[in-house]
C-alpha beads as a LAMMPS data file, in Angstrom:
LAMMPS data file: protein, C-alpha beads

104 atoms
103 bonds

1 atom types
1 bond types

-500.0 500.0 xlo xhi
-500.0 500.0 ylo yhi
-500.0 500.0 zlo zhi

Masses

1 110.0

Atoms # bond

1 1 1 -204.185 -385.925 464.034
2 1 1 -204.059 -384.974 460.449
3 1 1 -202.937 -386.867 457.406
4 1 1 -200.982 -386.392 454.617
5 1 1 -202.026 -386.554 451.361
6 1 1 -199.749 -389.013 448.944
7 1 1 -200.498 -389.745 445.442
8 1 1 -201.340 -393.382 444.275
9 1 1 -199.014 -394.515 442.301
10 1 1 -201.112 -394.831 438.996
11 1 1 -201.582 -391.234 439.493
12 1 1 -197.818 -390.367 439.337
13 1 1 -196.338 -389.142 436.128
14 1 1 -192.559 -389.688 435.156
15 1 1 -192.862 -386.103 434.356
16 1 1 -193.674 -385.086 437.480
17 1 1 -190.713 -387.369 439.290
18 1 1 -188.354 -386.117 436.891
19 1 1 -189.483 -382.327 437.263
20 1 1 -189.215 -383.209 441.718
21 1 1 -185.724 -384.164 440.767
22 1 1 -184.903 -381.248 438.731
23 1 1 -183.948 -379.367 441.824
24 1 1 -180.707 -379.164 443.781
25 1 1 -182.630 -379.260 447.066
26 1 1 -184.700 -381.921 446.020
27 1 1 -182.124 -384.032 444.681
28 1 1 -180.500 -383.810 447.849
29 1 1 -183.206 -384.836 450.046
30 1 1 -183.899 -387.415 448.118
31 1 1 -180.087 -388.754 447.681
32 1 1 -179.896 -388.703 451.851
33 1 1 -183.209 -390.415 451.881
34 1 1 -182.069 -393.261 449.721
35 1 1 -178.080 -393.471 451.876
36 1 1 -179.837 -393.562 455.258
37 1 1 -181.667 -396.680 454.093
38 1 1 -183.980 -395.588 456.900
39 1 1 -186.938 -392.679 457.545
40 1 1 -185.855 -389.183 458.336
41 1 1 -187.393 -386.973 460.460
42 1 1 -187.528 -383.426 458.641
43 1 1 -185.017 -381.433 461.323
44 1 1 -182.627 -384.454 460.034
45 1 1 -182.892 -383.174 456.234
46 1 1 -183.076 -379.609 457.093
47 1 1 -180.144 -378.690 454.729
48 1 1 -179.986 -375.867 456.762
49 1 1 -182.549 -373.795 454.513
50 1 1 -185.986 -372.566 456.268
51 1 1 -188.459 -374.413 457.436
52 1 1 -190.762 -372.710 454.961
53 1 1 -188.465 -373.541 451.914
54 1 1 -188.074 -377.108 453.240
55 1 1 -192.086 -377.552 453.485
56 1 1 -192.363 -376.424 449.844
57 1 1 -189.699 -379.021 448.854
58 1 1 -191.381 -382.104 450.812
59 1 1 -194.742 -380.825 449.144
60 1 1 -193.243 -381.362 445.974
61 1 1 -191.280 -384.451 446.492
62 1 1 -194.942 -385.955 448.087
63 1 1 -196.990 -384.932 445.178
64 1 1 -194.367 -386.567 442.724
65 1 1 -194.835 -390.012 444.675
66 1 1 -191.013 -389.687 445.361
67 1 1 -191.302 -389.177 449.005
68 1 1 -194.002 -390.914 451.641
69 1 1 -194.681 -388.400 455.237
70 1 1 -195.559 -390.511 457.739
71 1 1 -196.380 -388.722 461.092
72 1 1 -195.223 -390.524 464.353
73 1 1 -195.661 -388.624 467.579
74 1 1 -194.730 -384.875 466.585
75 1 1 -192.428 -386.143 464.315
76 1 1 -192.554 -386.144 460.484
77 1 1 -190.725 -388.940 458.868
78 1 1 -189.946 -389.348 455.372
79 1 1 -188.893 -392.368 452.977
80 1 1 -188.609 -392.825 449.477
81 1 1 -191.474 -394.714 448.133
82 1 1 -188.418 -397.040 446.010
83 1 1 -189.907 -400.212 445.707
84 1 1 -193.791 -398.320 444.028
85 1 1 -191.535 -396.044 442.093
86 1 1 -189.440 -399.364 440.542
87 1 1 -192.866 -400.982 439.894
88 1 1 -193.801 -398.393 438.056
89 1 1 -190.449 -396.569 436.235
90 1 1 -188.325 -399.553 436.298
91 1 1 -184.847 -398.321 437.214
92 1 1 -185.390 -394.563 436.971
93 1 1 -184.848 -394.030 440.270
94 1 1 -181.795 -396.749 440.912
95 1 1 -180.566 -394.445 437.658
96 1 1 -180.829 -391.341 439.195
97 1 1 -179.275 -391.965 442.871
98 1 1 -176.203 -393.604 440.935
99 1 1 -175.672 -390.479 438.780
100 1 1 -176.312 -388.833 442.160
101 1 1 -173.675 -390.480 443.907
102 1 1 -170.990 -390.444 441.059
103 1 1 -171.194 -386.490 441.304
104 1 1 -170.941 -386.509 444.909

Bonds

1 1 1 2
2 1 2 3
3 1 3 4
4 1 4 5
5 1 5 6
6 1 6 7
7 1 7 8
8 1 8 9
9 1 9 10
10 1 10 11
11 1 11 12
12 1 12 13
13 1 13 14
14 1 14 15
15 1 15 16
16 1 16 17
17 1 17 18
18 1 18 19
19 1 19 20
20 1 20 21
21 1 21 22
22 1 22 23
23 1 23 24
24 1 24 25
25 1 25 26
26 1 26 27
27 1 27 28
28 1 28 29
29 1 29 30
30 1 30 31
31 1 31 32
32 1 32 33
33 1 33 34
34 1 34 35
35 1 35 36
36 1 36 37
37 1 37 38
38 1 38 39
39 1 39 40
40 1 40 41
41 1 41 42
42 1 42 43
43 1 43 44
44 1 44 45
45 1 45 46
46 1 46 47
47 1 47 48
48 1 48 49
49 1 49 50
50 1 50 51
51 1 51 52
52 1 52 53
53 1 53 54
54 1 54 55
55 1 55 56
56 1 56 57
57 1 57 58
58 1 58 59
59 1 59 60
60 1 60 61
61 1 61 62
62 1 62 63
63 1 63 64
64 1 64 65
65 1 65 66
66 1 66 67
67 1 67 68
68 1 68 69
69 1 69 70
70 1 70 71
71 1 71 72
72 1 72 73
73 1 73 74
74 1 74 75
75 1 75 76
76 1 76 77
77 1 77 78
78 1 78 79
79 1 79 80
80 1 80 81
81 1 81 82
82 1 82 83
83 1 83 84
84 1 84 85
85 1 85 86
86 1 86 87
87 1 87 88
88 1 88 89
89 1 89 90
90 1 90 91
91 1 91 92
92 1 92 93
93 1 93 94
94 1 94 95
95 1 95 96
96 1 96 97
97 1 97 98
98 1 98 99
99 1 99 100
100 1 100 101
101 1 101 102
102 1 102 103
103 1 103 104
């Protein structure tokens, strides 16, 4: 079964978490991610958009050490790597998903 790749954390750049987070999309998936309080499989955070469009935006969100892929099964399920990001950007992200759910 194949892997996917995550970044270690001392490899992640608050530029590149803050450039993930610069898009719509992004910020979504990451604002449902954090309300579930659970993993999501990827037909759950489909937004309806195309699966193609959705794999770019997962890619991204992986390779800014925002999201963590896990594969269980044939499912694909995603959590926000919160606790490694807060280690490491202390309250960026808790900053970010209140912003995020004062717009909403």
């Amino acid at each position: 079964m194949r892997q996917i790749k995550h970044p270690n954390m001392d490899q992640v750049e608050l530029t590149d978490i803050m450039y993930a987070l610069s898009d719509p999309t992004r910020l979504e998936i990451v604002g449902r991610l954090a309300n579930a309080g659970r993993k999501l499989t990827c037909g759950e955070l489909d937004l309806n958009r195309p699966k193609s469009s959705m794999s770019h935006h997962f890619k991204i969100l992986r390779a800014a050490g925002l999201v963590e892929t896990l594969i269980e099964g044939t499912e694909h399920m995603n959590a926000l790597r919160v606790a490694e990001i807060e280690q490491k950007f202390p309250g960026v992200l808790q900053s970010v998903l209140i912003a995020l759910n004062k717009s909403s």
